[in-house]
CHARMM internal coordinates of N, CA and C (Angstrom, degrees):
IC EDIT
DIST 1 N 1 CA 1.4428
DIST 1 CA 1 C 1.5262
ANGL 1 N 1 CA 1 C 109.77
DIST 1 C 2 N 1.0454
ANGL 1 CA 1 C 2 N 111.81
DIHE 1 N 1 CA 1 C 2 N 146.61
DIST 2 N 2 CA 1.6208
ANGL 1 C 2 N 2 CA 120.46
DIHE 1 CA 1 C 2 N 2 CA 170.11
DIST 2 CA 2 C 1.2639
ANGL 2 N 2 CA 2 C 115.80
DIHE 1 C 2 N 2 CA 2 C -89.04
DIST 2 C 3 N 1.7402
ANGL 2 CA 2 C 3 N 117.07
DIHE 2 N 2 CA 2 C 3 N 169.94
DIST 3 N 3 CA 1.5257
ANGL 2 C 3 N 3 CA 111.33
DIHE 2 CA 2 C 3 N 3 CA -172.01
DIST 3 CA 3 C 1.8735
ANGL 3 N 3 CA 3 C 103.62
DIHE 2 C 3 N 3 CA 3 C -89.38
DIST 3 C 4 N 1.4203
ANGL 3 CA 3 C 4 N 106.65
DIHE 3 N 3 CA 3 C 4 N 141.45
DIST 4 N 4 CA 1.3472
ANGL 3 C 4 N 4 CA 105.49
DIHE 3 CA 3 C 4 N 4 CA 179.61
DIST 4 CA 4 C 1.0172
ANGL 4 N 4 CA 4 C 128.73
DIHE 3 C 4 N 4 CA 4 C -112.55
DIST 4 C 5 N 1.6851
ANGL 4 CA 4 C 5 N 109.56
DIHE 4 N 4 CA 4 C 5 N 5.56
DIST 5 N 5 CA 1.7163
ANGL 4 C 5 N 5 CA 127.76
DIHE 4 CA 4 C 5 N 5 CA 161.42
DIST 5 CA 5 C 1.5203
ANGL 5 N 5 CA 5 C 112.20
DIHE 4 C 5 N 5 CA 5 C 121.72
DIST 5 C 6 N 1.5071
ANGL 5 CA 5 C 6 N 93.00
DIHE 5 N 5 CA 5 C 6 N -25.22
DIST 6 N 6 CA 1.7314
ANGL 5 C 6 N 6 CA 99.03
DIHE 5 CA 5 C 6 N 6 CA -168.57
DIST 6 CA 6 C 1.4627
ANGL 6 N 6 CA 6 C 117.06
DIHE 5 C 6 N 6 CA 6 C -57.49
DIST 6 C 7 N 1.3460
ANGL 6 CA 6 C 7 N 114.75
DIHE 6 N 6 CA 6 C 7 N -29.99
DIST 7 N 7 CA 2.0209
ANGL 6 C 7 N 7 CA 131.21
DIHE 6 CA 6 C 7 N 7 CA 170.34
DIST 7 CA 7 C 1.3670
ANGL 7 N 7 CA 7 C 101.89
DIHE 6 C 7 N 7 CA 7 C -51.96
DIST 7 C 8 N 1.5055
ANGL 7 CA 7 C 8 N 123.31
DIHE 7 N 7 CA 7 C 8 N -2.83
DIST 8 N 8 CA 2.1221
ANGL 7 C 8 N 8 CA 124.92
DIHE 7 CA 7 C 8 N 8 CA -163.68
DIST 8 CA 8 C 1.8179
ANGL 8 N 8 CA 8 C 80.27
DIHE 7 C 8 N 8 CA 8 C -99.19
DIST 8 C 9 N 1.2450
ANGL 8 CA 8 C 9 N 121.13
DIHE 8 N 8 CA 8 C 9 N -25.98
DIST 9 N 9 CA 2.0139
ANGL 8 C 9 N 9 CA 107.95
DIHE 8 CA 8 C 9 N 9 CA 178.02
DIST 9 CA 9 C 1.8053
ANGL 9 N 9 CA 9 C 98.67
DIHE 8 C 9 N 9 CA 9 C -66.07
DIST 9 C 10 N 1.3700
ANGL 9 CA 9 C 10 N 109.44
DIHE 9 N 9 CA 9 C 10 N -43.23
DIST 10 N 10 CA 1.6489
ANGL 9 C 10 N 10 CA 104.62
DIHE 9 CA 9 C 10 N 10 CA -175.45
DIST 10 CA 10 C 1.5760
ANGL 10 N 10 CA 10 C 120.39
DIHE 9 C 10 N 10 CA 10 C -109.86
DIST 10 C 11 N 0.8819
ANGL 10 CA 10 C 11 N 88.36
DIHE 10 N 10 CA 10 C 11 N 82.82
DIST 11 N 11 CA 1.7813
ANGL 10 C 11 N 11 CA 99.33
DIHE 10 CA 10 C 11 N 11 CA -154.18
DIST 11 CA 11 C 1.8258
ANGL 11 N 11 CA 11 C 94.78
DIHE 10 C 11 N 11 CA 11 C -113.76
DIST 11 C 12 N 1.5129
ANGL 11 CA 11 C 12 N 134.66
DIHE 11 N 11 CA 11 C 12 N 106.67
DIST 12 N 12 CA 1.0735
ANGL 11 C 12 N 12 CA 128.77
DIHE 11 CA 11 C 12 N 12 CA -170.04
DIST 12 CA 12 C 1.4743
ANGL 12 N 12 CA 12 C 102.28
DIHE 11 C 12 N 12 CA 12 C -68.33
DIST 12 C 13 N 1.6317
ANGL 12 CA 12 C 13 N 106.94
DIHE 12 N 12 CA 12 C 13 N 174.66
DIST 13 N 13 CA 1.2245
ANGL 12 C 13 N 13 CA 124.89
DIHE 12 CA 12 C 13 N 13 CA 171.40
DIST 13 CA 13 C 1.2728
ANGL 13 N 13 CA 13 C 118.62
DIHE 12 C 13 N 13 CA 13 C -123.49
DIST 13 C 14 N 1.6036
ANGL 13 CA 13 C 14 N 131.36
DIHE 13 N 13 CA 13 C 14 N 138.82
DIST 14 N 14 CA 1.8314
ANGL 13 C 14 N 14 CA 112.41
DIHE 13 CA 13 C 14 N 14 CA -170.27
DIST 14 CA 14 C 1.4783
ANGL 14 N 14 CA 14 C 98.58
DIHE 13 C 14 N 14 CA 14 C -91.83
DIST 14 C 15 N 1.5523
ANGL 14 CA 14 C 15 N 108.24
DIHE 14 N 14 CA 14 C 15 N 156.89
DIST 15 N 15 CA 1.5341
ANGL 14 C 15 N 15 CA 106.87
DIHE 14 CA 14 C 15 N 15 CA -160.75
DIST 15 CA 15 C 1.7368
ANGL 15 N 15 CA 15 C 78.10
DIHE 14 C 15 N 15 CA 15 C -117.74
DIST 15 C 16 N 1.4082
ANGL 15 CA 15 C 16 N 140.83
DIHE 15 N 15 CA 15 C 16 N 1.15
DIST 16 N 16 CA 1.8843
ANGL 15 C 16 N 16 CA 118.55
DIHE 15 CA 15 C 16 N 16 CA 173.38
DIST 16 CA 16 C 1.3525
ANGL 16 N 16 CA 16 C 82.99
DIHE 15 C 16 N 16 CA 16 C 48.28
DIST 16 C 17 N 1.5944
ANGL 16 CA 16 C 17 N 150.95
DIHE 16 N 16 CA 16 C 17 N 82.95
DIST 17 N 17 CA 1.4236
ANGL 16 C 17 N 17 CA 139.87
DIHE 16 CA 16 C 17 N 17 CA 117.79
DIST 17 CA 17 C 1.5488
ANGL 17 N 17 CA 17 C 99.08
DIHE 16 C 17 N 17 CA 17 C -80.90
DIST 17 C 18 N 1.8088
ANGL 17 CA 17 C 18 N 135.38
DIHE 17 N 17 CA 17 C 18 N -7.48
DIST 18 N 18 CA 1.6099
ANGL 17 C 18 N 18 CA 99.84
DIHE 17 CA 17 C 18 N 18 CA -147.99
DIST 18 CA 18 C 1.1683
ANGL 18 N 18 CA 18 C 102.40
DIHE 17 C 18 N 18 CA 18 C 98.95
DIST 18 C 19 N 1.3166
ANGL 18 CA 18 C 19 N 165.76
DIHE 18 N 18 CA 18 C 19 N -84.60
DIST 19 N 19 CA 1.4969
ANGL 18 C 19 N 19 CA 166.78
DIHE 18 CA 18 C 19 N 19 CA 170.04
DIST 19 CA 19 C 0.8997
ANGL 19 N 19 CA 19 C 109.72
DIHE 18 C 19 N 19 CA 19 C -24.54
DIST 19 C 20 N 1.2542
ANGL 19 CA 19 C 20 N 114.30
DIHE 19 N 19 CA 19 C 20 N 155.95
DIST 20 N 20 CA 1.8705
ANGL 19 C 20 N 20 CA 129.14
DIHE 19 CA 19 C 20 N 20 CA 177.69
DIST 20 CA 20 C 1.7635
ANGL 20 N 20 CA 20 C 91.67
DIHE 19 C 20 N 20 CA 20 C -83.06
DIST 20 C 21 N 1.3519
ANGL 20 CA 20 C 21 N 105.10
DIHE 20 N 20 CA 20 C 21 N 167.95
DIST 21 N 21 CA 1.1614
ANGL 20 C 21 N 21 CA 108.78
DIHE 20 CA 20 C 21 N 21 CA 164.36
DIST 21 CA 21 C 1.8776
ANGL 21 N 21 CA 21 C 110.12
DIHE 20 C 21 N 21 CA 21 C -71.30
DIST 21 C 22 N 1.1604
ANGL 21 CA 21 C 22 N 116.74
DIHE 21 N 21 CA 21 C 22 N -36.45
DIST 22 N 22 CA 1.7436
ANGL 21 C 22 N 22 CA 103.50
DIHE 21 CA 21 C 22 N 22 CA -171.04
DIST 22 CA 22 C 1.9484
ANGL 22 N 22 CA 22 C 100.55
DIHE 21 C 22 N 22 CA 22 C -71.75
DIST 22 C 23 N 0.8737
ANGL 22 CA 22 C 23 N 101.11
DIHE 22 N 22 CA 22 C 23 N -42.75
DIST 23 N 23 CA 1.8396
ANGL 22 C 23 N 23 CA 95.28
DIHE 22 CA 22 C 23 N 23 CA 171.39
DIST 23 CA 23 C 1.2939
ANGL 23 N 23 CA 23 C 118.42
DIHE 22 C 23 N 23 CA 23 C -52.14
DIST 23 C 24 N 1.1980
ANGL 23 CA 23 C 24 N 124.12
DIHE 23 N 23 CA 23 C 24 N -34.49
DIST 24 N 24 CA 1.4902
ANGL 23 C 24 N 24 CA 132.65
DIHE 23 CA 23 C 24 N 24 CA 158.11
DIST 24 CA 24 C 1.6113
ANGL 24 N 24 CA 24 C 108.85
DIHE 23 C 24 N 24 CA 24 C -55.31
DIST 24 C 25 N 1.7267
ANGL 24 CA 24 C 25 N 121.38
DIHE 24 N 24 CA 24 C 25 N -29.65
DIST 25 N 25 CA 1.1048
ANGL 24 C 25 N 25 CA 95.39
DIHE 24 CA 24 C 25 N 25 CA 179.35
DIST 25 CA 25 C 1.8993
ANGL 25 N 25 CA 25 C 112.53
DIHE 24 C 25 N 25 CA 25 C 131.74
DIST 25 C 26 N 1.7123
ANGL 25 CA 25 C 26 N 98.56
DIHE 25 N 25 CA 25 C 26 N -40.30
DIST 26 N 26 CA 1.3337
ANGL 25 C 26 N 26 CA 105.62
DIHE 25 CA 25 C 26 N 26 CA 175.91
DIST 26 CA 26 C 1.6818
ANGL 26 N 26 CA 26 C 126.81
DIHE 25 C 26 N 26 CA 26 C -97.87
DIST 26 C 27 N 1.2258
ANGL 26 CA 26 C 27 N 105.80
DIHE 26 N 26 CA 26 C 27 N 170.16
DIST 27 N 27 CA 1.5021
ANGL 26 C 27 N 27 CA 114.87
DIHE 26 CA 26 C 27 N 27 CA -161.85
DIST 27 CA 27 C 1.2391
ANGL 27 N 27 CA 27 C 104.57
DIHE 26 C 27 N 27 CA 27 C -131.12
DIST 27 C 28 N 1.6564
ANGL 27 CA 27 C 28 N 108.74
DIHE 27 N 27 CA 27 C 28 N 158.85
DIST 28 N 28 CA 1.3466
ANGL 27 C 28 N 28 CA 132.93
DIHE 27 CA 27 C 28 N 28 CA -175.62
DIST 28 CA 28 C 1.2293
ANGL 28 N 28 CA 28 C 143.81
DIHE 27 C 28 N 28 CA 28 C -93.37
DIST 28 C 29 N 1.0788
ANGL 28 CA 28 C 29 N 141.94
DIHE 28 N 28 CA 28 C 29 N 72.78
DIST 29 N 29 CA 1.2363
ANGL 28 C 29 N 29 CA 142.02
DIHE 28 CA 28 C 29 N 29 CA -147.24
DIST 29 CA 29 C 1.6559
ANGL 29 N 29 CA 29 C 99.46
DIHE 28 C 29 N 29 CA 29 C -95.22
DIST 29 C 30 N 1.6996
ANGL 29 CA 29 C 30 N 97.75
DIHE 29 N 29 CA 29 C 30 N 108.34
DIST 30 N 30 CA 1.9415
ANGL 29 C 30 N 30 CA 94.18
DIHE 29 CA 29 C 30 N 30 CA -173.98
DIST 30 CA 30 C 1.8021
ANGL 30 N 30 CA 30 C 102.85
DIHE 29 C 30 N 30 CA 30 C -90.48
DIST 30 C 31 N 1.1330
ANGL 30 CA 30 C 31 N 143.44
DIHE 30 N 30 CA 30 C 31 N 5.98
DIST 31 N 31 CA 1.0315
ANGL 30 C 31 N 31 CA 116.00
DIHE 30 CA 30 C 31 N 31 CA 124.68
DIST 31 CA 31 C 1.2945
ANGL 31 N 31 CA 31 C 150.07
DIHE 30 C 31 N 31 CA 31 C -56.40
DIST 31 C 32 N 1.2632
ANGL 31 CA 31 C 32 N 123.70
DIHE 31 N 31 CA 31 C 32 N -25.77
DIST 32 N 32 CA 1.4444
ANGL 31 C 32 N 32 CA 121.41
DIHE 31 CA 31 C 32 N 32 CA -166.23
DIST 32 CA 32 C 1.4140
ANGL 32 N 32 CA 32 C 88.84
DIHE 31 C 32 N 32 CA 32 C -113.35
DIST 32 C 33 N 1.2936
ANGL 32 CA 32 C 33 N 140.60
DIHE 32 N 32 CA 32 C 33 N -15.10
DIST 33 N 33 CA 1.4291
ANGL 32 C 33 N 33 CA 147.43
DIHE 32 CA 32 C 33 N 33 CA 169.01
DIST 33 CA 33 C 1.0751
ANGL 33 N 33 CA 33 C 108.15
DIHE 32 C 33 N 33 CA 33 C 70.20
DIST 33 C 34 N 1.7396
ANGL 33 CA 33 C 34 N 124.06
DIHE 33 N 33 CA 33 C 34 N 65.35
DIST 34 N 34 CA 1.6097
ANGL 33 C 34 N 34 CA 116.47
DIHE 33 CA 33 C 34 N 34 CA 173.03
DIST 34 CA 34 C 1.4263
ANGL 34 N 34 CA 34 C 94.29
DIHE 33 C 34 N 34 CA 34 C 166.66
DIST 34 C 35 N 1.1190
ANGL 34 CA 34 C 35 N 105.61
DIHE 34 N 34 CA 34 C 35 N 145.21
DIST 35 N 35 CA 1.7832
ANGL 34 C 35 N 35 CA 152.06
DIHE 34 CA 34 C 35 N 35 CA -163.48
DIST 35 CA 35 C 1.6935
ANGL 35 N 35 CA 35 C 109.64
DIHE 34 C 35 N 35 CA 35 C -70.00
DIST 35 C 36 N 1.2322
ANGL 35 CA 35 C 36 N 89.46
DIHE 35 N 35 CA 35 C 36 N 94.91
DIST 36 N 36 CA 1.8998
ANGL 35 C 36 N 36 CA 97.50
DIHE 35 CA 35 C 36 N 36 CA 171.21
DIST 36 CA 36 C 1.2687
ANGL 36 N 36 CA 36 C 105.53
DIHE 35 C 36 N 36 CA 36 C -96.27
DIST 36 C 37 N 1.7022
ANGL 36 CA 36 C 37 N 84.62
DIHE 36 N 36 CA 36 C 37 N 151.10
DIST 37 N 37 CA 1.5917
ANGL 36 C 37 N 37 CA 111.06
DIHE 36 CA 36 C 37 N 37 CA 149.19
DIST 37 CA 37 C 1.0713
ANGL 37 N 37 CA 37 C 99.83
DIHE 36 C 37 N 37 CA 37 C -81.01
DIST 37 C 38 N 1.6894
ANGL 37 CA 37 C 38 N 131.57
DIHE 37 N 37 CA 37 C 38 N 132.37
DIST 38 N 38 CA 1.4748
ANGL 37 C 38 N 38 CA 104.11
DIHE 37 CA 37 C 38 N 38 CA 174.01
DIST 38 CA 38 C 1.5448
ANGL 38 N 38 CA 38 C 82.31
DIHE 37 C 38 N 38 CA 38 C -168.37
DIST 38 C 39 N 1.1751
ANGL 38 CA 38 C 39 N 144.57
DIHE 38 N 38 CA 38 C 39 N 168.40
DIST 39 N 39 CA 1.6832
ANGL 38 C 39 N 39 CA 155.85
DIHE 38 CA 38 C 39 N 39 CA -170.96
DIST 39 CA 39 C 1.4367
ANGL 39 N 39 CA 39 C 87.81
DIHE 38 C 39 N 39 CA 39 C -127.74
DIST 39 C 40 N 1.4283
ANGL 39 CA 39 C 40 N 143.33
DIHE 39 N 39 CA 39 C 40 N -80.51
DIST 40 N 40 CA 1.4914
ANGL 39 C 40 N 40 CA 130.38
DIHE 39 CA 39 C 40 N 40 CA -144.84
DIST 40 CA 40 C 1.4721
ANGL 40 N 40 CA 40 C 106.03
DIHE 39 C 40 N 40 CA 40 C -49.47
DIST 40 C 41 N 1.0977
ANGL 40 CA 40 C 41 N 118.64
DIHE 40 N 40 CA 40 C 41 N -165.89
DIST 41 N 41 CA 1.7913
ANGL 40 C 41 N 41 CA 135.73
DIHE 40 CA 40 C 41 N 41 CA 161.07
DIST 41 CA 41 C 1.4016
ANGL 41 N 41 CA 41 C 115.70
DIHE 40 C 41 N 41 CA 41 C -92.28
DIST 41 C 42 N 1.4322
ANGL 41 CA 41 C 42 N 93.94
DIHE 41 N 41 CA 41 C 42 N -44.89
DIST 42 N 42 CA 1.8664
ANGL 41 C 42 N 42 CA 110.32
DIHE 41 CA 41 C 42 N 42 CA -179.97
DIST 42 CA 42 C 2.0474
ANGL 42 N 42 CA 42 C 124.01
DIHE 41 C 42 N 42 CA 42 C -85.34
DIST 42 C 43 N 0.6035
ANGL 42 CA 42 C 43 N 116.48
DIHE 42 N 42 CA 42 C 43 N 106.89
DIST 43 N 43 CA 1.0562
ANGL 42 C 43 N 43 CA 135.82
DIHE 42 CA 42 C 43 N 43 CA -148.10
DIST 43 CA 43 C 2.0460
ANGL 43 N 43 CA 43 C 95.30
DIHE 42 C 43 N 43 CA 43 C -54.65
DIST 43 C 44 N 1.3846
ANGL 43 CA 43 C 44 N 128.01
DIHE 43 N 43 CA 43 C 44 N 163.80
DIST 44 N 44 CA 1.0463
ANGL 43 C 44 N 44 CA 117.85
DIHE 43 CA 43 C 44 N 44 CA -148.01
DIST 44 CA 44 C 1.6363
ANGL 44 N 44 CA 44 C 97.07
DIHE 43 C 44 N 44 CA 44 C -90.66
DIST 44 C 45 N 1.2989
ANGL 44 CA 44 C 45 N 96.84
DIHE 44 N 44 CA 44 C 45 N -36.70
DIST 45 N 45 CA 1.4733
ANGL 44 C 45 N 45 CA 137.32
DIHE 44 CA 44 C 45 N 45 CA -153.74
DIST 45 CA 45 C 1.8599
ANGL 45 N 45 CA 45 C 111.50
DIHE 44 C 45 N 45 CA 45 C -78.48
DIST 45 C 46 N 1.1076
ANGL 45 CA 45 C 46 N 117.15
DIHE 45 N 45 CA 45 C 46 N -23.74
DIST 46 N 46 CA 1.4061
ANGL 45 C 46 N 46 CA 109.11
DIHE 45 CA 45 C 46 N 46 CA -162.96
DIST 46 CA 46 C 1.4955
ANGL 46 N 46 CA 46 C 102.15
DIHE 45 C 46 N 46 CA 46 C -155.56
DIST 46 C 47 N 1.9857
ANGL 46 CA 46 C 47 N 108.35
DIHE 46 N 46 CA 46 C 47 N -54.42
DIST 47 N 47 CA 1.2056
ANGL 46 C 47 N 47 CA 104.41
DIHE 46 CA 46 C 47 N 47 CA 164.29
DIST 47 CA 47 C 1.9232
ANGL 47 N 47 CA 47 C 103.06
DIHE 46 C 47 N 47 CA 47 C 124.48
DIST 47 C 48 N 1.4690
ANGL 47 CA 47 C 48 N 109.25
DIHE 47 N 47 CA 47 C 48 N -0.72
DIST 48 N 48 CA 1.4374
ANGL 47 C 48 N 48 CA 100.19
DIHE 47 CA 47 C 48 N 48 CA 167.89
DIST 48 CA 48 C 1.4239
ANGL 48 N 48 CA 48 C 98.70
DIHE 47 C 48 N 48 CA 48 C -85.80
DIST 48 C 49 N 1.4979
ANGL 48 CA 48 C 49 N 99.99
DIHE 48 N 48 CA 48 C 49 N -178.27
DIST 49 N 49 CA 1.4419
ANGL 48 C 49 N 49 CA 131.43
DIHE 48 CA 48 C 49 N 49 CA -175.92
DIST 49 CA 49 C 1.3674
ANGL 49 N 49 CA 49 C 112.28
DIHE 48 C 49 N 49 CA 49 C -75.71
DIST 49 C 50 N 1.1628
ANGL 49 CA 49 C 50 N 138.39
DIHE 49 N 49 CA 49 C 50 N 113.22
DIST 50 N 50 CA 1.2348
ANGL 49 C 50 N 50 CA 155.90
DIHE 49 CA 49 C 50 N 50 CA 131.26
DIST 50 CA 50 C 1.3851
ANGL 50 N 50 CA 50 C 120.36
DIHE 49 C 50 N 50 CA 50 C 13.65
DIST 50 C 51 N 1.3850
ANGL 50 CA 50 C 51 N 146.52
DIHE 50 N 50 CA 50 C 51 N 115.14
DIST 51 N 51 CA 1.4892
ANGL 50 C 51 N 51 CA 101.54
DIHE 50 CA 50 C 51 N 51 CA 173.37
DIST 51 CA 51 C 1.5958
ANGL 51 N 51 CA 51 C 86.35
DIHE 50 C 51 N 51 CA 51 C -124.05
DIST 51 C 52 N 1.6463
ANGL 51 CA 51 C 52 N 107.36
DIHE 51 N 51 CA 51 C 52 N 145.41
DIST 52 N 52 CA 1.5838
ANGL 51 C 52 N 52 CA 131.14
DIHE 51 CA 51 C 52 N 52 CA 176.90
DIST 52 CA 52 C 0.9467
ANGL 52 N 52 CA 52 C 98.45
DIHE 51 C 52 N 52 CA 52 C -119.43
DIST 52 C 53 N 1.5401
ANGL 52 CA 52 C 53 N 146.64
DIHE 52 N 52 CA 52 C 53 N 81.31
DIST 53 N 53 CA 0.6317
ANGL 52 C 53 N 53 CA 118.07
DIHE 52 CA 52 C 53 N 53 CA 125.65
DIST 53 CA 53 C 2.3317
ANGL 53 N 53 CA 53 C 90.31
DIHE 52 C 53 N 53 CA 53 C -162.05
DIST 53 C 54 N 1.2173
ANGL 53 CA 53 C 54 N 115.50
DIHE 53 N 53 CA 53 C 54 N 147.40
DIST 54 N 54 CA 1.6915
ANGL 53 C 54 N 54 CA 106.08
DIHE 53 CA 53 C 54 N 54 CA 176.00
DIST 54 CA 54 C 1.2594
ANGL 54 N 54 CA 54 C 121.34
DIHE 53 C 54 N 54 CA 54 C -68.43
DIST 54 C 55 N 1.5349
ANGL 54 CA 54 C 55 N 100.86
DIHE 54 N 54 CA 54 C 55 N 136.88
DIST 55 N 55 CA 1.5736
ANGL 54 C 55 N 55 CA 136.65
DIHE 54 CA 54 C 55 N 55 CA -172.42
DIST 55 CA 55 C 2.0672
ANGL 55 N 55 CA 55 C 85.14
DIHE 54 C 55 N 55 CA 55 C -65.76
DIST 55 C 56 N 0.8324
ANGL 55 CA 55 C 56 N 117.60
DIHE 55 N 55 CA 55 C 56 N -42.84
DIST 56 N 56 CA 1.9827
ANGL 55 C 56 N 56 CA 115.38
DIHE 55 CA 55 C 56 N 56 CA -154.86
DIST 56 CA 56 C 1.9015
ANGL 56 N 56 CA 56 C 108.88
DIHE 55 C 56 N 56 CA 56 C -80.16
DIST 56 C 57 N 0.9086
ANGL 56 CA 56 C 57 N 93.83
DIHE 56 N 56 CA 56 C 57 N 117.25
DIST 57 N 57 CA 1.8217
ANGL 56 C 57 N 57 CA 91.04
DIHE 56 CA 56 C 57 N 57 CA 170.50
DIST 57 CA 57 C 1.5514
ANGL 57 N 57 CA 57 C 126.58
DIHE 56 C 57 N 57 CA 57 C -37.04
DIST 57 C 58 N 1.3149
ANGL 57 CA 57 C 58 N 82.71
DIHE 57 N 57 CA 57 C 58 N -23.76
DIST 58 N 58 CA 1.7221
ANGL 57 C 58 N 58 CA 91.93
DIHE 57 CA 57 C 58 N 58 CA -160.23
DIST 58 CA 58 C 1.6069
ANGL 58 N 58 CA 58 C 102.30
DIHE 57 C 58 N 58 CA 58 C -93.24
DIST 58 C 59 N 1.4715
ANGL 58 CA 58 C 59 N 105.84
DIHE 58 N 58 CA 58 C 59 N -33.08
DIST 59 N 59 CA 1.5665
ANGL 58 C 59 N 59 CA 102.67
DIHE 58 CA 58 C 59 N 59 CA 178.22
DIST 59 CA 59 C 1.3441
ANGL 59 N 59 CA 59 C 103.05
DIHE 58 C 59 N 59 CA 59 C -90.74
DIST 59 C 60 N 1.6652
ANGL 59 CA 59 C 60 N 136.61
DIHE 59 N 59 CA 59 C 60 N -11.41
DIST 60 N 60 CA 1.3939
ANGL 59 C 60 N 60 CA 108.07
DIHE 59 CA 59 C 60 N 60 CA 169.46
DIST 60 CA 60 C 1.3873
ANGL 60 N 60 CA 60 C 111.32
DIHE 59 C 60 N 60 CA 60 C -79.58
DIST 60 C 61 N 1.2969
ANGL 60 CA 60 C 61 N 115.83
DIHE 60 N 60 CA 60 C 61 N -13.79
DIST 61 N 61 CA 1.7423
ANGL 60 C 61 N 61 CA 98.23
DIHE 60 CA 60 C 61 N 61 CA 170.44
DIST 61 CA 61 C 1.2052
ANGL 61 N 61 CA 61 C 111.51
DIHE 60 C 61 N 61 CA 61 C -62.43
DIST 61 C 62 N 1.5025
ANGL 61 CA 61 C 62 N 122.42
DIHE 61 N 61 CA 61 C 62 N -53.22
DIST 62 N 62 CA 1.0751
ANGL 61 C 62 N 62 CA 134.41
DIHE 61 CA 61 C 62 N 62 CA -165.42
DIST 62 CA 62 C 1.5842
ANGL 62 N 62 CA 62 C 121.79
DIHE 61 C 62 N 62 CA 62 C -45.37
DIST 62 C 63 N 2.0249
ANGL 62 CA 62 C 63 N 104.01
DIHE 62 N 62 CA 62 C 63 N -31.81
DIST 63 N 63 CA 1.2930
ANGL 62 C 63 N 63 CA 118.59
DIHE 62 CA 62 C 63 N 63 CA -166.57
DIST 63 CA 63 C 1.4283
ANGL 63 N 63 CA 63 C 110.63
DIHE 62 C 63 N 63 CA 63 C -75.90
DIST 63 C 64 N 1.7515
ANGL 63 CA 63 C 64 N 104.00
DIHE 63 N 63 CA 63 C 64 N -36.85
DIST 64 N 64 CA 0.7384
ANGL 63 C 64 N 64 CA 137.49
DIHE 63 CA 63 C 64 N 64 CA 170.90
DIST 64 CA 64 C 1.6466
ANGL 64 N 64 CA 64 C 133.44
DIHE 63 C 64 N 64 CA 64 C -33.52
DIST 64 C 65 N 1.4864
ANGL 64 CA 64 C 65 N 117.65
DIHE 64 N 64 CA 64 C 65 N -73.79
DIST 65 N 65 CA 0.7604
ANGL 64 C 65 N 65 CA 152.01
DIHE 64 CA 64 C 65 N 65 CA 131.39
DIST 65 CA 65 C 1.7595
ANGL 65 N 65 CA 65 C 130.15
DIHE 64 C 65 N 65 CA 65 C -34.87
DIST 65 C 66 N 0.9355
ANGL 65 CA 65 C 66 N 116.12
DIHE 65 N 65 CA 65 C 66 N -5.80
DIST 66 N 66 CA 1.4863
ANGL 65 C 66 N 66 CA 107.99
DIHE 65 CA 65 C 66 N 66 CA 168.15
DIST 66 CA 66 C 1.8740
ANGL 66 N 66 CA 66 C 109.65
DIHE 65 C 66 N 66 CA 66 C -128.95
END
COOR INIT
IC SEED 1 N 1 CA 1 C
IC BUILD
């Protein structure tokens, strides 16, 4: 499925504390390309999987680790 806009109601915001966005809590939906607030796995909007947790070596230590 493609994105059909509806994921733009839960659309996160970055808060600059220092934290990644998933330590904050939110997830990635690489179809619709942008950062929910969102509780399910499956995204609201289209219907892939969520991903919580970072794609980069360097930021899962980082996530990791703090």
């Amino acid at each position: 499925m493609h994105c059909n806009g509806a994921c733009k109601n839960y659309k996160a915001k970055s808060f600059g504390n220092g934290l990644s966005r998933y330590d904050n809590g939110q997830k990635r939906c690489h179809e619709c390309e942008i950062f929910l607030d969102w509780e399910g796995l499956w995204c609201p909007c289209c219907g892939h999987l969520l991903r919580s947790k970072p794609r980069a070596k360097r930021a899962k230590v980082r996530t990791i680790t703090v």
